[in-house]
N, C-alpha and C positions, 0 to 999 in steps of 0.2 A: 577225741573230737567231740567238740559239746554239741548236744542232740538241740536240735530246730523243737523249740514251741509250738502245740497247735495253735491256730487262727484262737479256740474260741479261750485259751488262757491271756492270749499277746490282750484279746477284749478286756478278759478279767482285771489285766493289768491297769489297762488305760482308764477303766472304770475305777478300779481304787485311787488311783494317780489323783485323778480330778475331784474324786471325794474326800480324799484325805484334803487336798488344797482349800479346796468350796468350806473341810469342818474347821479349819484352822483360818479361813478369812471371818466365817460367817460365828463360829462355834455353834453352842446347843443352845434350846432356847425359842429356835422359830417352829414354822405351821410344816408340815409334810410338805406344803403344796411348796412353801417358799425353795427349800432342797429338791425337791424335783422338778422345779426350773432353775436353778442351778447349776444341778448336775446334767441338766440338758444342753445348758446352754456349754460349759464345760466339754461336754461329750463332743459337741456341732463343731465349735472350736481348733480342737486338736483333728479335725476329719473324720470323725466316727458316725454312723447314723445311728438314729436314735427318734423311739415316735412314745410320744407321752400318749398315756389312757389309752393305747391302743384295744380293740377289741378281738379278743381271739375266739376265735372258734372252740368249742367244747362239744366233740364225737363220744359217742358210746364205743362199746368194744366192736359191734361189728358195724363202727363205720357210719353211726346214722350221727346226724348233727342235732345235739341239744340243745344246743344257746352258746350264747355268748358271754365270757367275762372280760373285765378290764384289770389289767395289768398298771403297776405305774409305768414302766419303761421295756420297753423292746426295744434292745443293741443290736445292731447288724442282723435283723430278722431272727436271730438263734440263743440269745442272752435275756432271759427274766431278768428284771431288777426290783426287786421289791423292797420299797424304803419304808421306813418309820422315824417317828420323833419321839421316841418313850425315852424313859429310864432305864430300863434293861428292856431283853430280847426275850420273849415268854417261847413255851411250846407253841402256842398256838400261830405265834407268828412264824415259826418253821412249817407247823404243819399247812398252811397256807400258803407260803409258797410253792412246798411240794405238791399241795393239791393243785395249783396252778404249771406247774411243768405236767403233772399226767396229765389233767382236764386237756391242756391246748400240744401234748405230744411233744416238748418241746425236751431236751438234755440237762439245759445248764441254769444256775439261778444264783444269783448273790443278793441276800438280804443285808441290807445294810441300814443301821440305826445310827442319826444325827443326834439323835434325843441325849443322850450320855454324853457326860465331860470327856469321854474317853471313845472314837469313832470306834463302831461294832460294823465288822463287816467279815458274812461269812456265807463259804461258798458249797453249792449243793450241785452235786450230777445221780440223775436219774438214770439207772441204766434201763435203758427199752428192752431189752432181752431178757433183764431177771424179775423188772418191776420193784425192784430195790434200792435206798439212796446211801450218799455218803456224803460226808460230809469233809471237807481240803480245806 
């Protein structure tokens, strides 16, 4: 018996679906902002929600609120999405997304780069209990 995908992989999917579609109408070439309305409007489209620049909350360890950052995209309250339009995918754009899942306590994140002939899209979970990521 094939096992039931969680909620927040079926998102992963629908997120790549529409990006892969959006890099193959649009290809590489445009501005970040152009792919992240887009892929918004994409997202809206098929039923997904989806808030651009959203601003999250950023807590210390016990709890106190330090500010705020913006995100490009929050899927269904519980998916980072953080887009690029480079050439390649550097560390530092990994490590910003992860500092954006601890900062706002959040699990799951897909960085994805329009910028390349070739869609870059890769997926990161934070686990909350070890403080550790990996990368799917």
């Amino acid at each position: 018996m094939a096992q039931e995908k969680e909620p927040v992989f079926i998102l992963c999917d629908q997120v790549r679906e529409c990006a892969f579609a959006l890099h193959k109408y649009l290809r590489h070439g445009h501005k970040e902002k152009i792919y992240e309305n887009g892929l918004a409007n994409r997202l809206r489209k098929v039923g997904v929600t989806v808030h651009q620049q959203p601003s999250l909350s950023v807590f210390d360890e016990d709890g106190a609120l330090l500010g705020d950052l913006d995100v490009d995209l929050l899927v269904a309250d519980e998916l980072i999405v953080e887009l690029k339009a480079v050439k390649t995918l550097l560390n530092e754009h990994v490590a910003q997304l992860l500092g954006y899942l601890r900062a706002s306590r959040k699990e799951h994140g897909l960085l994805i780069n329009f910028g390349a002939h070739v869609l870059q899209i890769k997926k990161y979970a934070l686990s909350k209990d070890l403080d550790t990521n990996s990368e799917l």
